[in-house]
N, C-alpha and C positions, 0 to 999 in steps of 0.2 A: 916788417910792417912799414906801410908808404907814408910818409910823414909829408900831408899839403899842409902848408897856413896860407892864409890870405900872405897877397902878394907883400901888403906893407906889416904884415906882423914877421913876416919870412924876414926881411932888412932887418926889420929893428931885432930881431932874436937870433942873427947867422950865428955871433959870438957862443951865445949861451945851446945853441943844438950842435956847436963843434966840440964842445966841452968832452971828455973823454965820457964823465956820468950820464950825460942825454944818451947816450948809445948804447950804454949799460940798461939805463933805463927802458929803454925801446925793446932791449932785445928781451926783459925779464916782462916786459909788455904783453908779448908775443907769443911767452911762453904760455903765460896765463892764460891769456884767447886759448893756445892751443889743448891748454890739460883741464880747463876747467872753463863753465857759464861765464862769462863775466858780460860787464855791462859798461856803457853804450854801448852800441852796435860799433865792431871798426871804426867805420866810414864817421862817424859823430863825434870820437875822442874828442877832435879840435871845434867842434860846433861853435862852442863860444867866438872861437878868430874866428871863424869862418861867416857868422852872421855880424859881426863888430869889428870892421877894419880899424887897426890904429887911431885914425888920423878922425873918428868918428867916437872916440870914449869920451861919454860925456860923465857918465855915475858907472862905478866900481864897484860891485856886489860879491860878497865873496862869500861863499858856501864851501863844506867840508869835503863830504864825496857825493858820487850821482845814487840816485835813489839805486834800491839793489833788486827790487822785486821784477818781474818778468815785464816788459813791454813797456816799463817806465821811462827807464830816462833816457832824453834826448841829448842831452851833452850840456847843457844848459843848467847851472843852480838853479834849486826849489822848482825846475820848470821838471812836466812831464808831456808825453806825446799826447795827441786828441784822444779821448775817448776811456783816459785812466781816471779811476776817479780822483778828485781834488786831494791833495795830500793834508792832513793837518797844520801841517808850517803855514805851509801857503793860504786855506783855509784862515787861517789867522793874518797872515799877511794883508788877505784880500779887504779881511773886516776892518782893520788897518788905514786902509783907502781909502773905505766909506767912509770910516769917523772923521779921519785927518781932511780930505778934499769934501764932506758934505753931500757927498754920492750914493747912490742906489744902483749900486754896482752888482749884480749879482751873476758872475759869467758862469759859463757852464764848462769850461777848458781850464785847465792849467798849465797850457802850453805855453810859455812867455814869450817866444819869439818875437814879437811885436815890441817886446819893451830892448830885445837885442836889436834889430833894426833902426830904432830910434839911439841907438849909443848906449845903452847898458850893459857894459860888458857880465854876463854872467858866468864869476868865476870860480870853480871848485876847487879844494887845494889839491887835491889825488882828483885826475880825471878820468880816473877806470877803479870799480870795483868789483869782486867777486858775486856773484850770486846766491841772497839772503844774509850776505857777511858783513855788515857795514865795517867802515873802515880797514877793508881786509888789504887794502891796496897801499895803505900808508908808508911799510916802511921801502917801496920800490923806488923810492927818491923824489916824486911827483913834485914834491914842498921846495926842491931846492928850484924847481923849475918855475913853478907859480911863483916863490919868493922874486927872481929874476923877472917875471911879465910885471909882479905890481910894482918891483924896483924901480924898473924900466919905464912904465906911464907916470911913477911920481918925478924920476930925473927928468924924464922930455917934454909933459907935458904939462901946462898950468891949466886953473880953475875946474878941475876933476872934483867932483863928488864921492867920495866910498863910506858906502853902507858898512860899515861894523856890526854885528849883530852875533849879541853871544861871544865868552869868554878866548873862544875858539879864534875869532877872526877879527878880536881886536889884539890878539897877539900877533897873528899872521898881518896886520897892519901897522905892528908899533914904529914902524920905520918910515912911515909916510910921509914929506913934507908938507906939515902944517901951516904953513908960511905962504906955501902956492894954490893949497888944495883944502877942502871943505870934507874933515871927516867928522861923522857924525857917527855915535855908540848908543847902544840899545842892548836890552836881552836880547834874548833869543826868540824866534815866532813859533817854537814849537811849544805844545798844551804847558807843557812842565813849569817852562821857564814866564810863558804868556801866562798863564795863571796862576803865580806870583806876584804879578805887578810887575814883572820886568822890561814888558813888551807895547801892551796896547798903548795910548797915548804916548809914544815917541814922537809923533808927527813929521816923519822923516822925509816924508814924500812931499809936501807942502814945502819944507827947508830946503830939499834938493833943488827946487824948482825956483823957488826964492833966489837962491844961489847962483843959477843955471840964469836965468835972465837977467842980474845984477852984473855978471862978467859976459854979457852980453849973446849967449847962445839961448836954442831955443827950450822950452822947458821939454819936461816929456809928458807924452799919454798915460797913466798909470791905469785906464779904464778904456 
């Protein structure tokens, strides 16, 4: 399997894809494309670097695996391609926006791309799943690879934002430099945990942005 990253993710991660497990990883990758549905398409695994160079992470969103049903996921957390319907996460995420920014937001895509362009790295901890199996990709080493990207943007870079959401990815976060970086915790955006009280009123999207213009970059478009 051809492994591109963007040119500045390729630098900052040479160390961590020479590691003997990245190539373990890749080839148990490969296997799976080849004996079984799995999802993203190839060509998407790295979507995330590929729409978020480096040197452009402004907030760090970090999601478990890519949606598993057919023509959903685009490589992207909680995002999926045009024309799938809106997931419930996201769904919730969206109404999220309204409340928090005061918006009449109501889009018809779930595609996030737009919020990776503007510096949101959206990032999944396993970035291939099987087909209808959530989590079927976990134990192929993905976590030690993700743990090394979010490592790596908390060691190099300062005034990063990371979205924590759900039990899930404030553990895969608990190593963050608090000192340099703005992490904010919430439930989770799916029905379960959202309709608990764990989720709505976070206001997280308003804080990032707070944040994101205090250490003087630009905020983002969440709409």
């Amino acid at each position: 399997m051809k492994i591109s990253l963007n040119r500045s993710w390729g630098k900052l991660l040479n160390d961590t894809v020479q590691q003997p497990y990245f190539e373990e990883l890749i080839t148990a990758v490969e296997q799976e494309y080849i004996e079984n549905s799995c999802y993203p398409p190839r060509e998407l695994i790295f979507a995330a670097f590929d729409h978020c160079a480096f040197e452009d992470v402004k907030v760090v969103i970090i999601g478990q695996d890519p949606y598993h049903g057919d023509g959903e996921a685009n490589g992207l957390c909680f995002s999926v391609n045009d024309g799938v319907k809106i997931p419930p996460s996201l769904r919730n995420i969206y109404r999220e926006i309204n409340d928090d920014l005061d918006a009449i937001f109501m889009p018809n895509s779930g595609n996030l791309l737009s919020w990776a362009q503007q510096g949101v790295l959206l990032l999944n901890a396993s970035l291939t799943v099987r087909k209808d199996t959530p989590n079927s990709h976990k134990h192929l080493k993905w976590s030690l690879f993700t743990d090394a990207v979010i490592q790596k943007i908390s060691n190099e870079k300062e005034g990063v934002v990371f979205l924590l959401w759900g039990a899930f990815a404030q553990k895969k976060g608990s190593k963050i430099d608090r000192d340099k970086h703005l992490v904010l915790e919430s439930g989770h955006p799916s029905p379960m945990s959202a309709n608990q009280g764990k989720w709505f009123g976070n206001k997280h999207f308003s804080a990032a942005n707070r944040y994101l213009e205090k250490v003087g970059k630009t905020a983002i478009s969440w709409f």
